[in-house]
N, C-alpha and C positions, 0 to 999 in steps of 0.2 A: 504494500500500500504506500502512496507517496506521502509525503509530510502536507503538502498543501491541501490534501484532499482530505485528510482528516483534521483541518484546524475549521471552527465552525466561523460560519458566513455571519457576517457583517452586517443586521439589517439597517436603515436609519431608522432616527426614533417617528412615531407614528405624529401624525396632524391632529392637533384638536378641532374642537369646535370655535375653540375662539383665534385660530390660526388665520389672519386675513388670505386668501387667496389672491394674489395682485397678480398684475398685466406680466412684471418683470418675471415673475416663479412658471406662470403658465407657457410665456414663449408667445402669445398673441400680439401680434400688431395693434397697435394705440389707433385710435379716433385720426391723432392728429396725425401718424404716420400715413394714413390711408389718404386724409386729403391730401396732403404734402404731394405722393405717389399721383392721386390724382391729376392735379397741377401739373405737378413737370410731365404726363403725356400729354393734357389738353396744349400746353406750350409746346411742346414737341409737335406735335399734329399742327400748331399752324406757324408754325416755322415751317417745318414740312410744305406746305401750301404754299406759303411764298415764296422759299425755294422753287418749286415746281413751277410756280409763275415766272419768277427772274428768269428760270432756265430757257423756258419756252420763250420769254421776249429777246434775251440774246441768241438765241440760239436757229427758232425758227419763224418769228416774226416778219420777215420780210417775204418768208416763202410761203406763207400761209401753211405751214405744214405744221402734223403733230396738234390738232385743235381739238383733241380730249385734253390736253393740259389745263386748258384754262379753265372747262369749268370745275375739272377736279380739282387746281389749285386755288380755285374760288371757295369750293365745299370744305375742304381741309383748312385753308383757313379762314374762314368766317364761321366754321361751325364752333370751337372753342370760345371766341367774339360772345357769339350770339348764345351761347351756353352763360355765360358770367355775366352778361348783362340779364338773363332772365332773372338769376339768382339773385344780383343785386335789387331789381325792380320786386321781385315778390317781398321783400318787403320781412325776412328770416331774421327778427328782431328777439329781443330775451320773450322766452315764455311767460303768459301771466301767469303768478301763484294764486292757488286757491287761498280764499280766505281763512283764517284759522274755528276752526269747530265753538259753535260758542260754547258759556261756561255751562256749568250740569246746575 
């Protein structure tokens, strides 16, 4: 029998009830990491677009050629645009709180 296999296992000590469970112990992505993420592809995506546009006006502008470009590079970027101006218009302000229970 080997020596490692007979010394007994290690377990950690167990979780109570009053053990908070946080974001860092579980390994989940945060709220804010997820918009963050968000962001930089809607940014990505219309950078995206206006590259695609620049490319097509240097490139083949003069020859009328390649004219899926433009309105892909119109969609790509104006959709980002027009995503973050909705958001700001709707109006995502702090929630009301209920009022507190009256007394007994």
């Amino acid at each position: 029998m080997e020596p490692a296999a007979a010394e007994p296992r290690k377990l950690p000590p167990p979780t109570t009830a009053t053990t908070p469970k946080t974001v860092e112990t579980t390994g989940a992505p945060t709220a804010a990491a997820a918009v963050s993420t968000i962001g930089l592809l809607a940014a990505a995506a219309g950078l995206g677009g206006a590259a695609l546009l620049a490319w097509w006006a240097f490139s083949f502008r003069r020859a009328g050629a390649m004219l899926w470009m433009v309105p892909a590079g119109l969609v790509l970027a104006g959709t980002p645009l027009l995503a973050w101006l909705s958001v700001v218009a709707s109006g995502s302000g702090p929630v009301p709180q209920q009022p507190p229970p009256p007394p007994c």
